[in-house]
C-alpha positions in Angstrom: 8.5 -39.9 39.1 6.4 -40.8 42.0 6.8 -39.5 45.6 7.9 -43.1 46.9 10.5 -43.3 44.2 11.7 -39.7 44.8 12.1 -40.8 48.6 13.8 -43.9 47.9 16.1 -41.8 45.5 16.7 -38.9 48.2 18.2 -41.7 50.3 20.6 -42.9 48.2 21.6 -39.7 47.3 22.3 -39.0 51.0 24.1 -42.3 51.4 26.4 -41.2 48.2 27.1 -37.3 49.8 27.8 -38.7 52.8 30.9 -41.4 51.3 31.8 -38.2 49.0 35.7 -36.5 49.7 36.0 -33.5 51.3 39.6 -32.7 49.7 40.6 -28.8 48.9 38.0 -27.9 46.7 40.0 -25.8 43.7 43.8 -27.5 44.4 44.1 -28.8 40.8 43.0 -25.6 39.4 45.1 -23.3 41.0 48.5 -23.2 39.3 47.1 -23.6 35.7 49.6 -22.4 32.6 49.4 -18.8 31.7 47.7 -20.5 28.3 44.8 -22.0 30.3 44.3 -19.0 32.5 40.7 -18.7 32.6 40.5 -15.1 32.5 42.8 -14.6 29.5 40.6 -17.2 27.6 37.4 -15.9 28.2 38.9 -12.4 27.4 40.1 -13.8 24.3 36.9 -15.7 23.6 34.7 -12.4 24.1 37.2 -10.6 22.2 36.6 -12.5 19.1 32.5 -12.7 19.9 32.5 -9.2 19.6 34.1 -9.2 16.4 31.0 -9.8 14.0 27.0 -9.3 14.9 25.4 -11.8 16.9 22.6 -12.8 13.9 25.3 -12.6 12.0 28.2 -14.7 13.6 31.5 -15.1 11.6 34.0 -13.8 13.0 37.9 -13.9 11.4 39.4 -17.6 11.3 36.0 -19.1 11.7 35.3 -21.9 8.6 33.8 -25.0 7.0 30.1 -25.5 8.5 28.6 -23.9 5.2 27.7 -20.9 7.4 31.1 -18.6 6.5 29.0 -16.8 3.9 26.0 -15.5 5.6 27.2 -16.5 9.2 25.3 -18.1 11.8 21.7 -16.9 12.0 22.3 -15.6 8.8 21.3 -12.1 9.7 17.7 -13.8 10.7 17.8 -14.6 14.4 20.7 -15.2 16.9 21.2 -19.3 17.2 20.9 -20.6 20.4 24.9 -21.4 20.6 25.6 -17.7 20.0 23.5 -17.1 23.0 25.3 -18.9 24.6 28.4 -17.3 24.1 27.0 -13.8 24.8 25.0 -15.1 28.2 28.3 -16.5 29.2 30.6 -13.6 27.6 28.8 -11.6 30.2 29.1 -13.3 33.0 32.8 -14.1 32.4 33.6 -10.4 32.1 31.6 -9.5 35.9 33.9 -12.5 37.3 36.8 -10.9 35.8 36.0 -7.6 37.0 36.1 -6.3 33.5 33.6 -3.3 33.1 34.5 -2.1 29.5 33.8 -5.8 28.1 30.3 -5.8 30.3 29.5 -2.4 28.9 30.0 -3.0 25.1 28.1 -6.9 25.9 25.1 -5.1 27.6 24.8 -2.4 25.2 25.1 -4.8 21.8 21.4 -5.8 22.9 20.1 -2.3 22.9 19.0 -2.9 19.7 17.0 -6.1 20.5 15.0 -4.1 22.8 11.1 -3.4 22.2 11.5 -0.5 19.2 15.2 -1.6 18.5 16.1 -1.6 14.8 17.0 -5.4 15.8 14.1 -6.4 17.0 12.3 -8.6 15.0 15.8 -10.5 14.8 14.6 -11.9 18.2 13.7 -15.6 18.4 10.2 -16.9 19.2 9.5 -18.3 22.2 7.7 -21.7 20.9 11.0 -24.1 20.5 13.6 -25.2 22.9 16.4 -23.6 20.4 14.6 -20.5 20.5 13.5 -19.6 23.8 17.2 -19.6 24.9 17.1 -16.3 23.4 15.3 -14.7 27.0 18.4 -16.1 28.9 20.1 -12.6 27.5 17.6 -10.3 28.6 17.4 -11.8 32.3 21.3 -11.8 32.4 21.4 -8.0 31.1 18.6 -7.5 34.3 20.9 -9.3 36.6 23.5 -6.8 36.1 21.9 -3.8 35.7 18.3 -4.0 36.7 17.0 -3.2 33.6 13.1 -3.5 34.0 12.8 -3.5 30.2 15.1 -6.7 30.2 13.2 -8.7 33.1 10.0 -8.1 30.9 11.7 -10.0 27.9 13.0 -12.3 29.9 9.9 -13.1 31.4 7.8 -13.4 28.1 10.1 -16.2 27.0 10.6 -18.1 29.8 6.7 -17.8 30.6 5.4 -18.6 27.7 7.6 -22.1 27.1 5.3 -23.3 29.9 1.9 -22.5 28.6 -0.3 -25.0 27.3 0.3 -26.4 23.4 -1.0 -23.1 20.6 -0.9 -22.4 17.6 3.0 -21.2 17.8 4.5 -24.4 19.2 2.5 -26.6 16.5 3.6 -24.5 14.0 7.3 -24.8 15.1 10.1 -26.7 13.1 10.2 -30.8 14.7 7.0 -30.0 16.2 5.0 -33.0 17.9 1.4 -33.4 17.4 -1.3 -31.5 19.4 -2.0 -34.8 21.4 1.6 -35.6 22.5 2.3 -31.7 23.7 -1.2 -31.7 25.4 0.4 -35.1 27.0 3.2 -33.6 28.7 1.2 -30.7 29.2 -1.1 -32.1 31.2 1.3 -33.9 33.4 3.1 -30.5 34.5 6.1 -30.7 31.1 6.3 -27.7 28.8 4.8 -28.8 25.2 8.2 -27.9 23.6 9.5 -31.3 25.2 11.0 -33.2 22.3 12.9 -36.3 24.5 16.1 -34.7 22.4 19.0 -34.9 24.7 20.0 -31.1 22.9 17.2 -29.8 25.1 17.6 -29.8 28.5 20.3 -27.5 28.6 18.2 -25.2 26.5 15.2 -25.4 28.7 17.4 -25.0 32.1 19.5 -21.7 30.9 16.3 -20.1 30.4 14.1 -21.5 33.3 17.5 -21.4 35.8 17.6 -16.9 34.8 14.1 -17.0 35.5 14.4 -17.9 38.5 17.5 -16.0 39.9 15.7 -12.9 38.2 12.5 -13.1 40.1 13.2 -15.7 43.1 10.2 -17.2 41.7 11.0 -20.9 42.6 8.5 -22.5 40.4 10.5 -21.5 37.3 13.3 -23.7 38.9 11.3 -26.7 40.7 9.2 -27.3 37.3 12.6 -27.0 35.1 14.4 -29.7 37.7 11.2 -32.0 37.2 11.6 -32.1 33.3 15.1 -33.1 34.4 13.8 -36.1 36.2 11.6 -37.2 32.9 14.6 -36.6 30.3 17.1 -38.9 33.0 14.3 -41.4 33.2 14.1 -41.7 29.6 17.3 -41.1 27.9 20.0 -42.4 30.4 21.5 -45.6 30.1 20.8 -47.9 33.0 23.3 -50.7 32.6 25.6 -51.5 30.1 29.8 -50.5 29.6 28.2 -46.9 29.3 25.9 -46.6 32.0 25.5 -43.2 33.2 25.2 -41.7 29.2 22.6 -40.6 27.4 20.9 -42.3 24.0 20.6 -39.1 21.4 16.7 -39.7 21.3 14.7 -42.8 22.4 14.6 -44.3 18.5 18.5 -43.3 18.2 20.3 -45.1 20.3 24.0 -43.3 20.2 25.9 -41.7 22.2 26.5 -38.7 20.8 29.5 -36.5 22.0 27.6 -33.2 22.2 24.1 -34.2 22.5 25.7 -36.2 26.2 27.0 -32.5 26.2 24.2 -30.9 26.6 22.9 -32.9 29.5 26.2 -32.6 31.7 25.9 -29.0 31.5 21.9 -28.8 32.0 22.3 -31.1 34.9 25.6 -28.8 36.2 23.7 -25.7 36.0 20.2 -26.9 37.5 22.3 -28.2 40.6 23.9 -25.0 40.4 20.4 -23.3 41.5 18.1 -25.5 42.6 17.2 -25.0 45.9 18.7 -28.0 48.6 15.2 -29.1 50.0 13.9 -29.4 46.2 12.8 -33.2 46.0 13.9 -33.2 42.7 17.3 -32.8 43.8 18.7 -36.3 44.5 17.4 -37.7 41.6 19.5 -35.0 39.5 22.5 -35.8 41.8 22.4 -39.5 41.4 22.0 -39.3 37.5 24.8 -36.6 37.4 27.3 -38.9 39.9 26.4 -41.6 37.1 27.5 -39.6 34.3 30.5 -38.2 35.7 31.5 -41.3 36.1 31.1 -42.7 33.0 32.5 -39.9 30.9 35.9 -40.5 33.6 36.0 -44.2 32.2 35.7 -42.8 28.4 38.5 -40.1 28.4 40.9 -40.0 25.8 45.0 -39.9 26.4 44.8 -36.6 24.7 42.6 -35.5 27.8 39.8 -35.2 25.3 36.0 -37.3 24.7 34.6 -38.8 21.2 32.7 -37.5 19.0 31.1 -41.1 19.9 31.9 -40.9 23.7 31.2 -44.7 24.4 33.6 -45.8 21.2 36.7 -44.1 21.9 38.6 -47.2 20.1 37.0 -47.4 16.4 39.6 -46.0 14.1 36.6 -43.9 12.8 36.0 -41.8 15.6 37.7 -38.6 16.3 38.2 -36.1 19.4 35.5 -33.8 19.5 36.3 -30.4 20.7 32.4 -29.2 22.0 31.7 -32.2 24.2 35.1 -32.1 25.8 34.5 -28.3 26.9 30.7 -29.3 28.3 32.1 -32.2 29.9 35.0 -30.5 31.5 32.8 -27.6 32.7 30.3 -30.3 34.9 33.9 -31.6 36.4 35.2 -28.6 37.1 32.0 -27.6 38.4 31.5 -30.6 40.4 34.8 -30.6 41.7 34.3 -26.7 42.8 31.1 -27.6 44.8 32.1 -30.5 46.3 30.0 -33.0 44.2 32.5 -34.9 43.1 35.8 -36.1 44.3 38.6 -34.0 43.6 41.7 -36.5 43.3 39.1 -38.5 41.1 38.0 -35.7 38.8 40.3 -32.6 39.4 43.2 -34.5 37.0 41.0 -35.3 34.2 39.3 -32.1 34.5 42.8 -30.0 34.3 43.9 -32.1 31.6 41.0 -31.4 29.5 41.0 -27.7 30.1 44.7 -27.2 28.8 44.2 -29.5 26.0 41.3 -27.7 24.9 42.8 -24.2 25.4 46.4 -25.7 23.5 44.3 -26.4 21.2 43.1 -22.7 20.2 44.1 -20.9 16.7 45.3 -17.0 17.3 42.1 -15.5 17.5 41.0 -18.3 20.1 39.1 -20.3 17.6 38.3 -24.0 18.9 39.0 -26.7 16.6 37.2 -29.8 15.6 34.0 -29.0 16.8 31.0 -31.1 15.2 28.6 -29.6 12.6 25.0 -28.6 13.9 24.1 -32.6 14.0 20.0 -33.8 14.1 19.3 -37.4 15.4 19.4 -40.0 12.9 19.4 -43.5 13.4 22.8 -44.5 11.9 26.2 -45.4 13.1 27.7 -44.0 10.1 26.1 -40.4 9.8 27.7 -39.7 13.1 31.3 -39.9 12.4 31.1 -38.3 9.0 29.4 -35.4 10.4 31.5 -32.5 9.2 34.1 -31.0 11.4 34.2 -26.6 11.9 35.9 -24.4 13.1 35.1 -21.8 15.4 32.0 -22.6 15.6 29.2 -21.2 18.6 29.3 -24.5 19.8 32.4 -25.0 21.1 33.5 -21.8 21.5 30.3 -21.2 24.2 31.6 -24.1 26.2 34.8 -22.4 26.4 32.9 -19.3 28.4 31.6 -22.1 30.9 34.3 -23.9 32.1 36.4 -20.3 32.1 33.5 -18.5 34.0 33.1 -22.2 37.0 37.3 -21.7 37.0 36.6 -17.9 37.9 34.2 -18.5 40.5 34.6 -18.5 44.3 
């Protein structure tokens, strides 16, 4: 985006702060049921994290994504939803002041350490999916200081913005030499894929990097492949303006893959800096998709598995994309981005739906099966639907942990 839009941007943005409510911040959040008590869920959530390995996640109850044999990762690598969890596992444990939980979460990645017998477990740092993986590391340095942790950290976080090699054009989906040297050369990391699955990916990692160090280029440049993926992907006009396509050639809007981007756009806010000119083109696109995805709630409190077709009798409530969703309004609401008699109510209602909704070992329901983009209608309500699975039980962990916080 050039300089002259970003200005004409900033001043909207400004125009849209300054008409924003200033109601109590946290006043629909604070006499939730004992059943949605954030810190008894993300105890409960940890609890059952903890259960199984990491590279090897299956814990009791979990079922039906054709990963209950082996478990996620399948004792190869720890998937980027499992990091999730544990990133967010940890940082629901400091806010609930719970030290035993920390310890045990700190200590399972002893092993993952340089010389650890889990070592080569870890995940390169040449894919979106994969360099998530440092976001554990920096979080482990956050708490501890750890100077082993904010080298690991730094490796992956480092390395996803150097110029295209021999890794990233080796790696799974990966783009030609001339398209990564494209972004590349116009200040993007060569793992950008236009997937809406990535920004989040690229922010948790990017975001730790700069907390870690204070370094604010690790934040500025991650905020600026923001701007590109909202320029690209977000819908402009239209019943669902404010969402996001799944990829440019598949035009859906896909309940987790719209996911993704609420909480990547949640969590850069979250950190980046209030003079970055990046920022009010974030904010506007966020404001936009909040309220869209208020327009497209379900009675039930829940969102679509096809958020912008809530009334085709082959659609289905979609546990993973509720959570994501309800942690940017929750968030929002917190901070003061967005209106909190708008978005408080739905936001509550989603939360205790979500957490009703939970088996005995705090299992989330209906969650969609590990989905790629394909260009057909069809293919996207058939996708399988799991239980327990990483990617709806991370989600969980962020709207517990943005309840938590001051």
């Amino acid at each position: 985006m050039s300089e002259t839009n970003l200005r004409i941007v900033a001043a909207a943005a400004l125009l849209a702060v300054a008409s924003c409510c200033t109601a109590p911040k946290a006043c629909h959040f604070s006499d939730l049921p004992a059943s949605a008590d954030p810190a008894i869920v993300s105890r409960r959530v940890s609890e059952q994290f903890l259960r199984t390995r990491p590279e090897r996640y299956c814990p009791p109850g979990y079922r039906g994504n054709g990963h209950t044999s082996k478990g996620y990762g399948g004792g190869k690598h720890v998937q980027y939803s499992v990091v999730s969890i544990w990133v967010n596992a940890l940082e629901c444990a400091r806010l609930r002041g719970d030290k035993a939980m920390e310890e045990k979460l700190v200590r399972l990645y002893d092993d993952f350490l340089p010389g650890g017998s889990k070592n080569d477990l870890c995940s390169r740092p040449y894919h979106v999916d994969d360099t998530i993986f440092g976001s554990i590391p920096y979080q482990i340095y956050l708490f501890n200081g750890d100077r082993r942790c904010l080298a690991e950290g730094n490796r992956y976080a480092d390395t996803q913005w150097t110029p295209p090699c021999e890794g990233t054009l080796k790696e799974r989906h990966a783009a030609p030499l001339s398209v990564q040297k494209g972004f590349w050369d116009r200040g993007y990391t060569p793992q950008t894929r236009l997937w809406i699955d990535d920004m989040y990916m690229i922010i948790a990692i990017q975001s730790q990097a700069y907390r870690a160090t204070g370094d604010r280029k690790y934040i500025e440049r991650t905020a600026k492949e923001m701007c590109l993926y909202l320029d690209e992907l977000q819908l402009k006009d239209g019943p669902a303006k404010g969402l996001f396509y799944h990829a440019p050639d598949v035009k859906y809007v896909w309940g987790r893959g719209d996911g993704w981007m609420a909480g990547g756009m949640t969590l850069v806010l979250k950190h980046l800096p209030e003079d970055s000119q990046y920022r009010p083109r974030i904010m506007e696109g966020y404001r936009m998709m909040m309220e869209a995805l208020l327009k497209y709630q379900r009675a039930d409190g829940k969102w679509s598995q096809l958020v912008d077709r809530p009334e085709d009798s082959r659609n289905w409530a979609e546990s993973s994309c509720t959570a994501m969703f309800t942690y940017a309004f929750i968030t929002g609401v917190k901070r003061g981005w967005l209106c909190p008699e708008k978005y408080g109510p739905a936001a509550r209602k989603a939360w205790i739906a979500l957490c009703d909704s939970l088996d005995e070992y705090a299992n989330v329901p209906e969650t969609c099966f590990g989905t790629g983009k394909r260009d057909n209608l069809q293919y996207y309500f058939d996708r399988p639907r799991v239980h327990g699975d990483p990617h709806g039980q991370a989600p969980m962990l962020w709207c517990a942990g943005a309840l938590m916080e001051e």
